[in-house]
N, CA, C and O atoms as CSV, one atom per row, in Angstrom:
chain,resi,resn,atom,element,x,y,z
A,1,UNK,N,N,-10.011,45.001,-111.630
A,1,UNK,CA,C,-10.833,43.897,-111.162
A,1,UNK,C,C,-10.329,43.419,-109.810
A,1,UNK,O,O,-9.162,43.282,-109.443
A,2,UNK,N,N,-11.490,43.188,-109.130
A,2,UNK,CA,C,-10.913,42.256,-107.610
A,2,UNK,C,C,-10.896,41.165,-108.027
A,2,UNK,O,O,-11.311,40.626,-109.053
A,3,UNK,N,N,-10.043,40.645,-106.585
A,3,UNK,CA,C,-9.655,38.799,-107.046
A,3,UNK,C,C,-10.470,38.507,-106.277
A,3,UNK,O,O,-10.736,39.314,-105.386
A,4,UNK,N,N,-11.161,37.239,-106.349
A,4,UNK,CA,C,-11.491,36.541,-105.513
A,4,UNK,C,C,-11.329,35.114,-105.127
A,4,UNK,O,O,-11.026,34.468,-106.130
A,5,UNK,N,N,-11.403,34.459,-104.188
A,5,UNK,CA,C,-11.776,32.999,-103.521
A,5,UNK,C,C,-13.181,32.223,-103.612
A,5,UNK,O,O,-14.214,32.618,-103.072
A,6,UNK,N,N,-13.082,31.317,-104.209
A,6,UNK,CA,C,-14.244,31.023,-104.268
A,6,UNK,C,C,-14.103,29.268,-104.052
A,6,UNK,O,O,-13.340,28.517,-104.660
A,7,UNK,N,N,-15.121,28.908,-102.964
A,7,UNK,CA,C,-15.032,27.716,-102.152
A,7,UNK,C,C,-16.475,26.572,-102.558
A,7,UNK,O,O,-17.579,26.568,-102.014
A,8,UNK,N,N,-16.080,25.868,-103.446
A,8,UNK,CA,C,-17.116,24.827,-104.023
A,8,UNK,C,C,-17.484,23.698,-103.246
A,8,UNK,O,O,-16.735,22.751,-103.488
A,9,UNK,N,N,-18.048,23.534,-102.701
A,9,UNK,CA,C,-18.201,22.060,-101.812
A,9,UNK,C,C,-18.838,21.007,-102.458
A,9,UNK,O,O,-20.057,21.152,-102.361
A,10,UNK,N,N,-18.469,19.817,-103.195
A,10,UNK,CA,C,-18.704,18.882,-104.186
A,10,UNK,C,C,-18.127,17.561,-103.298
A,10,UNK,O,O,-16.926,17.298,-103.250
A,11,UNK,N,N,-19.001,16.898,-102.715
A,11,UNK,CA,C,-19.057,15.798,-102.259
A,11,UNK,C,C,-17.789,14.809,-103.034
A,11,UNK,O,O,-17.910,14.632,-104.246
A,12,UNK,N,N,-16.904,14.346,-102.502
A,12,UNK,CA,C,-15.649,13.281,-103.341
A,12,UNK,C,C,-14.760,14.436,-104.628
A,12,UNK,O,O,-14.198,14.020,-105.641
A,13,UNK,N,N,-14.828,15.409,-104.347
A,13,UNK,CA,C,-14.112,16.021,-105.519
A,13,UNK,C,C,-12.574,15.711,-105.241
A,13,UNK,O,O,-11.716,16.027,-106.065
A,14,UNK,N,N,-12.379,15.308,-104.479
A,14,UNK,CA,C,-10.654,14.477,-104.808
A,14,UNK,C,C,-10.712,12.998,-105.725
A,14,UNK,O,O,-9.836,12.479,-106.416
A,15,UNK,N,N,-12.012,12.590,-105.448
A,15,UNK,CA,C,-12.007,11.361,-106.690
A,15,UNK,C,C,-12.986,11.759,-108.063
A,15,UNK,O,O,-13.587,10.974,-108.797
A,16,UNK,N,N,-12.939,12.897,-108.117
A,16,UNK,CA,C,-13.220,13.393,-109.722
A,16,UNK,C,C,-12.480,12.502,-110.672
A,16,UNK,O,O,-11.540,11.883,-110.174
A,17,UNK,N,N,-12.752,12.298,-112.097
A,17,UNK,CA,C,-11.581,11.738,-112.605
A,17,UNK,C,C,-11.266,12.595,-113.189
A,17,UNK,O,O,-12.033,13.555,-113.268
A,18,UNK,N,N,-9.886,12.622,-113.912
A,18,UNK,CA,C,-9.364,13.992,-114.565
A,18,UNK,C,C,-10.214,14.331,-116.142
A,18,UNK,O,O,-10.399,15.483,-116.533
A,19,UNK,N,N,-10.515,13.505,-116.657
A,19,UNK,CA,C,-11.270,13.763,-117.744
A,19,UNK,C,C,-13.098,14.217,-117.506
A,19,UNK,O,O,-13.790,14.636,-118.433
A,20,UNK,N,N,-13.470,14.069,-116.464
A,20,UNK,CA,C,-14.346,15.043,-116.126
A,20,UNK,C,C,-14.042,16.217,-115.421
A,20,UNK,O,O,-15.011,16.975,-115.365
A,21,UNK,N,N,-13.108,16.598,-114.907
A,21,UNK,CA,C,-12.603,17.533,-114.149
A,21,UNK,C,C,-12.669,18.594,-115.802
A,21,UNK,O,O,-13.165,19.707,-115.978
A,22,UNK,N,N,-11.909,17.616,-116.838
A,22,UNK,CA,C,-11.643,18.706,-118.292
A,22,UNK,C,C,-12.643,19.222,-118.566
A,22,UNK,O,O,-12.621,20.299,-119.162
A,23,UNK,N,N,-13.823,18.614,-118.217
A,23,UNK,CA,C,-15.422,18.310,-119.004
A,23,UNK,C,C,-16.126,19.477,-118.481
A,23,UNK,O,O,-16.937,20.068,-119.195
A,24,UNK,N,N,-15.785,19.990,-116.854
A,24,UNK,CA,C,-16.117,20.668,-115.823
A,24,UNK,C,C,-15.642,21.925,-116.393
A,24,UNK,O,O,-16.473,22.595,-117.007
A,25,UNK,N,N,-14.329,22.402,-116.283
A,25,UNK,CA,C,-13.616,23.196,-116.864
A,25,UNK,C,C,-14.235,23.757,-117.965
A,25,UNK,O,O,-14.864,24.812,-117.886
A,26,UNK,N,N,-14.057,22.921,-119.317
A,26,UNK,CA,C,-14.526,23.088,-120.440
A,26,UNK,C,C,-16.089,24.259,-120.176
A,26,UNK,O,O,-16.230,25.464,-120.382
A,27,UNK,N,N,-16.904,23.343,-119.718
A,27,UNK,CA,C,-17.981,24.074,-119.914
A,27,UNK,C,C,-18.054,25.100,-118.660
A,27,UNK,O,O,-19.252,25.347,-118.515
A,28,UNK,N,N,-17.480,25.634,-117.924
A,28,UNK,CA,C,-17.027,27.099,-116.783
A,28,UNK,C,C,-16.192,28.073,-117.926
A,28,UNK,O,O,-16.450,29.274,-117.845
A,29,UNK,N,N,-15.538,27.794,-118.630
A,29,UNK,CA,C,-14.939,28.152,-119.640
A,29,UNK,C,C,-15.553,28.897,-120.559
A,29,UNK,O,O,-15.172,29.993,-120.969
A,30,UNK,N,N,-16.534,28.285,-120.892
A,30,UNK,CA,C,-17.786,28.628,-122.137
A,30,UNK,C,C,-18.609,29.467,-121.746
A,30,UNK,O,O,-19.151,30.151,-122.614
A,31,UNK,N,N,-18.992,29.702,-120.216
A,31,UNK,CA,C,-19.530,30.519,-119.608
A,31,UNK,C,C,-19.344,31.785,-119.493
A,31,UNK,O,O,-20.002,32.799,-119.726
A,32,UNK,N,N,-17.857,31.426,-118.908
A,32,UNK,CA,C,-16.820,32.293,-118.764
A,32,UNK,C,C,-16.496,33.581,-120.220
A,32,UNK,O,O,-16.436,34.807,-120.134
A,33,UNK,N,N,-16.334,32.640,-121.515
A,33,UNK,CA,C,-16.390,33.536,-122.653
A,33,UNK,C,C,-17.840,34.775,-123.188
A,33,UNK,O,O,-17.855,35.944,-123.574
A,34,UNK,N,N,-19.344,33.272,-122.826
A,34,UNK,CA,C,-19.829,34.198,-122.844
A,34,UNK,C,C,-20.990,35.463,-122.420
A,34,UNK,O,O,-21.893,36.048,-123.018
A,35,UNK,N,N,-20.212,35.518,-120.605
A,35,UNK,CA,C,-19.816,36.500,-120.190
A,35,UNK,C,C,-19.454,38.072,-120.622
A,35,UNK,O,O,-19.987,39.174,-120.751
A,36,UNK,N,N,-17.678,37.133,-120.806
A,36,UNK,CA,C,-16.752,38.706,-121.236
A,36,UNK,C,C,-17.683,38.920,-122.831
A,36,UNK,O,O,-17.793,40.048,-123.311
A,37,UNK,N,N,-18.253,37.782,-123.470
A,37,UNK,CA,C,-18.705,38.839,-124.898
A,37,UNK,C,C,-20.353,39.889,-124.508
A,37,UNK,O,O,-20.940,40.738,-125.178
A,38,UNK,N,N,-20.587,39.392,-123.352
A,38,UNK,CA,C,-21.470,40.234,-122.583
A,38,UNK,C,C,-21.200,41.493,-122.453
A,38,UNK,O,O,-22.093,42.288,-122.747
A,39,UNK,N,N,-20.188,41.888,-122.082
A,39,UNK,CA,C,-19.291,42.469,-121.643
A,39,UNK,C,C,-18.892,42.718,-119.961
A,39,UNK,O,O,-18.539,43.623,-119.205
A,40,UNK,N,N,-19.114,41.692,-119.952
A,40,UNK,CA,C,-18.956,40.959,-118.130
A,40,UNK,C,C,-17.254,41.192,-117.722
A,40,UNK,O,O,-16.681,40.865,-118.762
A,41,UNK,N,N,-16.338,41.542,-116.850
A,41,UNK,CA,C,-15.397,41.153,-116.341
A,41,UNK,C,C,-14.958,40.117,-115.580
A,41,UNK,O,O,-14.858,40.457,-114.402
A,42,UNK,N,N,-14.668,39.029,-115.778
A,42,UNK,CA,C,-14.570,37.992,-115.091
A,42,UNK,C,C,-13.065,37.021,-116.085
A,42,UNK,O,O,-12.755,37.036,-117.276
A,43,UNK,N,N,-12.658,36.521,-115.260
A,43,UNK,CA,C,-10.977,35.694,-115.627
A,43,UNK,C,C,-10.901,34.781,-114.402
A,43,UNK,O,O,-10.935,35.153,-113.229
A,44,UNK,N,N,-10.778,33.346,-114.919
A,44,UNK,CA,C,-10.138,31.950,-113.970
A,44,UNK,C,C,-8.924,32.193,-113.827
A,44,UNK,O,O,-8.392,32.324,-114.930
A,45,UNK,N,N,-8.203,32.321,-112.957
A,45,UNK,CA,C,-6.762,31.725,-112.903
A,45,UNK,C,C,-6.609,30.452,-112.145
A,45,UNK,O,O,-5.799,29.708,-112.699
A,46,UNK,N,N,-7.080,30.008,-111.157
A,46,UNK,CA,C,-6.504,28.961,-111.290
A,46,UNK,C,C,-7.367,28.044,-110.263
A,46,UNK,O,O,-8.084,28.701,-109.509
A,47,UNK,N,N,-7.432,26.157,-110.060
A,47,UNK,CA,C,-8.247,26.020,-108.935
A,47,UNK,C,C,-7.035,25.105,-108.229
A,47,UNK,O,O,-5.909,24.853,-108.656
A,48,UNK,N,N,-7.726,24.686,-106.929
A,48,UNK,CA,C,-7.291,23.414,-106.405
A,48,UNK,C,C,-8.180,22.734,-106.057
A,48,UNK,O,O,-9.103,23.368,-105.545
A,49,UNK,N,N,-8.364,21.236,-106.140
A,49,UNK,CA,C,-8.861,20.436,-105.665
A,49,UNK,C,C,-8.429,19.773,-104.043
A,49,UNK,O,O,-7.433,19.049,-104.054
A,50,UNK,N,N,-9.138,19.988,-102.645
A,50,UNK,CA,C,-8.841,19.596,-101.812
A,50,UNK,C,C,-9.780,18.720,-100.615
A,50,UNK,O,O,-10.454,19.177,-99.693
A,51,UNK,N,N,-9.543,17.328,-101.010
A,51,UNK,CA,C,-10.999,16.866,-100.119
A,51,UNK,C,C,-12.213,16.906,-100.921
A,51,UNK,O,O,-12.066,16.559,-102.093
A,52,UNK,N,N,-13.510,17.290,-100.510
A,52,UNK,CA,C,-14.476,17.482,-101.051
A,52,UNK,C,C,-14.849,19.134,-101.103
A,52,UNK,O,O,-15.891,19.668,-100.725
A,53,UNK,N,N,-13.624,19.775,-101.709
A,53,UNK,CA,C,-14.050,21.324,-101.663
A,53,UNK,C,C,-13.066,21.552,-102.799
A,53,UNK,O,O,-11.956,21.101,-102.517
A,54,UNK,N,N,-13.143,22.127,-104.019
A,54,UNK,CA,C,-12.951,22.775,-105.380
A,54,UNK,C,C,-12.638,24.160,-104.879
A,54,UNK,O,O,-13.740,24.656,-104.641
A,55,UNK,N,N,-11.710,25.028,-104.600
A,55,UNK,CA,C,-10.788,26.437,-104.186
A,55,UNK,C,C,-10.290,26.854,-105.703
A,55,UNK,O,O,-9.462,26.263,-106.396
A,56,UNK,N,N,-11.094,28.136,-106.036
A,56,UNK,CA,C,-10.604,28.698,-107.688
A,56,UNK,C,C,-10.200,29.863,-107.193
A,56,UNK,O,O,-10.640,30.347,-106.150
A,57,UNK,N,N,-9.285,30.408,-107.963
A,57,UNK,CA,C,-9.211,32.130,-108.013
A,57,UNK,C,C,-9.962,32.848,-109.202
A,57,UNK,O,O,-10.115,32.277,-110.281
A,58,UNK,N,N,-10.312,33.813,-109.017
A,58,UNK,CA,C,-11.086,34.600,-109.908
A,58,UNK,C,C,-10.790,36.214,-110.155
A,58,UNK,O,O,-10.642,36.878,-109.130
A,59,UNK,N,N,-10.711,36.756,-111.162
A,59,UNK,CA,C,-10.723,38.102,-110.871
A,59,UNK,C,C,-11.995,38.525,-111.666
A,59,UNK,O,O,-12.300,37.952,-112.711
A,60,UNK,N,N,-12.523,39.261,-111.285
A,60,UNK,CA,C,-14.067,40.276,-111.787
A,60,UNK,C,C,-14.328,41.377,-110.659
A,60,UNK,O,O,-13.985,41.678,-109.516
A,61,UNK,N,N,-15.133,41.776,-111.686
A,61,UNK,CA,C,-15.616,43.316,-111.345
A,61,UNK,C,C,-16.538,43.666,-109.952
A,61,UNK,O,O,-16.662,44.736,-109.356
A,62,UNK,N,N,-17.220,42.132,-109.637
A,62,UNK,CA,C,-17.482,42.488,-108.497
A,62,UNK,C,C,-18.237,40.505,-107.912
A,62,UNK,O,O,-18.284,39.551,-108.688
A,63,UNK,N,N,-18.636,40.477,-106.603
A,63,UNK,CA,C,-18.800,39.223,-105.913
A,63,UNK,C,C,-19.919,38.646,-106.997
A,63,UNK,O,O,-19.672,37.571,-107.543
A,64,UNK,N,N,-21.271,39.425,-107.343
A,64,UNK,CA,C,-22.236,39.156,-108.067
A,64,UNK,C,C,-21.916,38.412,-109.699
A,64,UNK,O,O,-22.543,37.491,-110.221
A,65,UNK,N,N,-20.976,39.013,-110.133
A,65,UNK,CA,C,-20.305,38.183,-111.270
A,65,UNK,C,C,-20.006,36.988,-111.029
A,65,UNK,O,O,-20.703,36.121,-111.554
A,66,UNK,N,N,-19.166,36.695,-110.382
A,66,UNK,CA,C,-19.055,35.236,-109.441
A,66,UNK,C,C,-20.233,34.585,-109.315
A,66,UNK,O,O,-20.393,33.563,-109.983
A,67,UNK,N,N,-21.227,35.025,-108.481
A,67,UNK,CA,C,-22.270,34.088,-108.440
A,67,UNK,C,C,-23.554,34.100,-109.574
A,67,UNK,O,O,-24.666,33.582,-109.470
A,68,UNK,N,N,-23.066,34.756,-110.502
A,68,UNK,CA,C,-23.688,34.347,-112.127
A,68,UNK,C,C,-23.055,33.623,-112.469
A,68,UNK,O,O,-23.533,32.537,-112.796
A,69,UNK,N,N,-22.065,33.793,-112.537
A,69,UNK,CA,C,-21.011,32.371,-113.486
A,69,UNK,C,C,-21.392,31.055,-112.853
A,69,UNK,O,O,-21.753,30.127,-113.577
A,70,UNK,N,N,-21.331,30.918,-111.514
A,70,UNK,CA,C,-21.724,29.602,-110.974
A,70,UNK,C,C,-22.929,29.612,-111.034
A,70,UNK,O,O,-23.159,28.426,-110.800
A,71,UNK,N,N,-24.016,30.141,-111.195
A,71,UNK,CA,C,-25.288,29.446,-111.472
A,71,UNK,C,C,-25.770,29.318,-112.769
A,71,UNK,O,O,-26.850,28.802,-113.058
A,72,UNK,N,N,-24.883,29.837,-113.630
A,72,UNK,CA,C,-24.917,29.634,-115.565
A,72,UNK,C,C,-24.357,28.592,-115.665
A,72,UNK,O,O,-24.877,27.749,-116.396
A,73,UNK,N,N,-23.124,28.277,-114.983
A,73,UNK,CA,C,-22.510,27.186,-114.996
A,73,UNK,C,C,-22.863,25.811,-114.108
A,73,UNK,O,O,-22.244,24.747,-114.085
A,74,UNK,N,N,-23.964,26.167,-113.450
A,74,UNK,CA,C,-24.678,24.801,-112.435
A,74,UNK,C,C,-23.383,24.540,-111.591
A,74,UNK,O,O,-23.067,23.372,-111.821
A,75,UNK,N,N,-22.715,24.964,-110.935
A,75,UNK,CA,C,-21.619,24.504,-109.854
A,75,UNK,C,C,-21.768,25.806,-109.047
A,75,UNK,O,O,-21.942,27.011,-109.233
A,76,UNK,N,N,-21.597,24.879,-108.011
A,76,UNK,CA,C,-21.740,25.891,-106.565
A,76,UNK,C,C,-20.593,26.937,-106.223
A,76,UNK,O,O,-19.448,26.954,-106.677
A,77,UNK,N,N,-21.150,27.762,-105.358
A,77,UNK,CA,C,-20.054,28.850,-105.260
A,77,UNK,C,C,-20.410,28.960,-103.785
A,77,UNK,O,O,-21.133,29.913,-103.494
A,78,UNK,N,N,-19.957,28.004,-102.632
A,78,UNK,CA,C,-20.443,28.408,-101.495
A,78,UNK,C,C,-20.272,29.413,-100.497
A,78,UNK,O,O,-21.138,29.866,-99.749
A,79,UNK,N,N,-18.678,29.808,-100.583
A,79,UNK,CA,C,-18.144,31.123,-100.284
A,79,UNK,C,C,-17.815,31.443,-101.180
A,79,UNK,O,O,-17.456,30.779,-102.153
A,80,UNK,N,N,-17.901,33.201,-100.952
A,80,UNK,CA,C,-16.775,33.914,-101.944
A,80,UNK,C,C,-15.794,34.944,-100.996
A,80,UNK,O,O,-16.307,35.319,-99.942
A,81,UNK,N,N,-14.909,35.251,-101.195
A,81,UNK,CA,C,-13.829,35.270,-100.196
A,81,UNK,C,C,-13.122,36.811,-101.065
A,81,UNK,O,O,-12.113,36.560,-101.724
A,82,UNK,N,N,-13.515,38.059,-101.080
A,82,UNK,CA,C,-12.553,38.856,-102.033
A,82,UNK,C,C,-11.122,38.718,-101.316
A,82,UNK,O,O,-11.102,38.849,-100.093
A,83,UNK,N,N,-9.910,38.459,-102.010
A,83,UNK,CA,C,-8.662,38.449,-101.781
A,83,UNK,C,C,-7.851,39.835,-101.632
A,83,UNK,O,O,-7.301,40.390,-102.584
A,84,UNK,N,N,-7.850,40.356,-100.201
A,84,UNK,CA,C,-7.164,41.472,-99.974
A,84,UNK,C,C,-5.786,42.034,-100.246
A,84,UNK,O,O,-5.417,43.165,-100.560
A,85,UNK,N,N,-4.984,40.640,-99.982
A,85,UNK,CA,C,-3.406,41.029,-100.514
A,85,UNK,C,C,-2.787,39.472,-100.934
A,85,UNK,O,O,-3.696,38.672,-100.713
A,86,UNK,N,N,-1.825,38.904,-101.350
A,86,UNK,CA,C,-1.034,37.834,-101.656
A,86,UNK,C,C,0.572,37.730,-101.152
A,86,UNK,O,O,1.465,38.165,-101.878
A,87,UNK,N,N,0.753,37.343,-100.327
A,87,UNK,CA,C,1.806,36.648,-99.557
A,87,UNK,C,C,2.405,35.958,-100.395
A,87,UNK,O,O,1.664,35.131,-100.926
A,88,UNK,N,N,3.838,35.944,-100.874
A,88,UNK,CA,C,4.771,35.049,-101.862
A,88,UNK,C,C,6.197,34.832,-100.921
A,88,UNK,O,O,7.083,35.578,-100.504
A,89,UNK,N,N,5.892,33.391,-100.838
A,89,UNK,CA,C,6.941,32.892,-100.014
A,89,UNK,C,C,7.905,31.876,-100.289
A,89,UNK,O,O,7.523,30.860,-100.870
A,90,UNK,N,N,9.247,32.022,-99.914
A,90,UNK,CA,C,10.288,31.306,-100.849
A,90,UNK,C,C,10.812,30.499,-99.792
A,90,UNK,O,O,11.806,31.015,-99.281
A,91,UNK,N,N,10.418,29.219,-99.211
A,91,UNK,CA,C,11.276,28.727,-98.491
A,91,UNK,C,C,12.270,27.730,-98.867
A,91,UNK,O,O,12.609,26.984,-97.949
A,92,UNK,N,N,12.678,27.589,-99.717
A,92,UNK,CA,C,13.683,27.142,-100.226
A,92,UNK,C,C,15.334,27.443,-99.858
A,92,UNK,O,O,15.902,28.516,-100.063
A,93,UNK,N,N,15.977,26.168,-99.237
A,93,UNK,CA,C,17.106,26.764,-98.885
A,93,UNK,C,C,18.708,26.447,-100.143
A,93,UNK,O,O,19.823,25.926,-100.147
A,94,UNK,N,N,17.532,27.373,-101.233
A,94,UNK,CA,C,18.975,26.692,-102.659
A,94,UNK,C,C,19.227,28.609,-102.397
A,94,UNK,O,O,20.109,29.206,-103.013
């Protein structure tokens, strides 16, 4: 599976509250399951919230999976960004 970037633009999503943020989740989640019982490839790993833009990682089988999930799931997918390589950086001076 490729990874991807995927860039949500949601007006105030830094003042989400966290119990709708769960609510959000929850049901991307449900989507998400059933998908793979589709037999769809698709996996969340992880988002950030920054400003008024929602940044998830994704891995699936291809960009079009991505933009089923966000329109099953009613949340936007304004870019999608496939992730070519990952940079791991330790600046820590312990």
């Amino acid at each position: 599976m490729n990874k991807y970037l995927i860039k949500r633009e949601i007006e105030g999503a830094y003042q989400i509250p966290s119990e709708k943020l769960d609510e959000i989740g929850q049901g991307s989640e449900a989507v998400l399951i059933a998908m793979r019982n589709e037999g769809k490839k698709i996996e969340q790993e992880h988002s950030y919230i920054a400003g008024n833009n929602v940044f998830c990682v994704y891995k699936a089988e291809s960009e079009e999976i991505i933009k089923e999930h966000a329109e099953r799931a009613g949340v936007p997918a304004n870019e999608i960004t496939l992730i070519s390589s990952i940079l791991e950086h330790n600046t820590s001076n312990n």
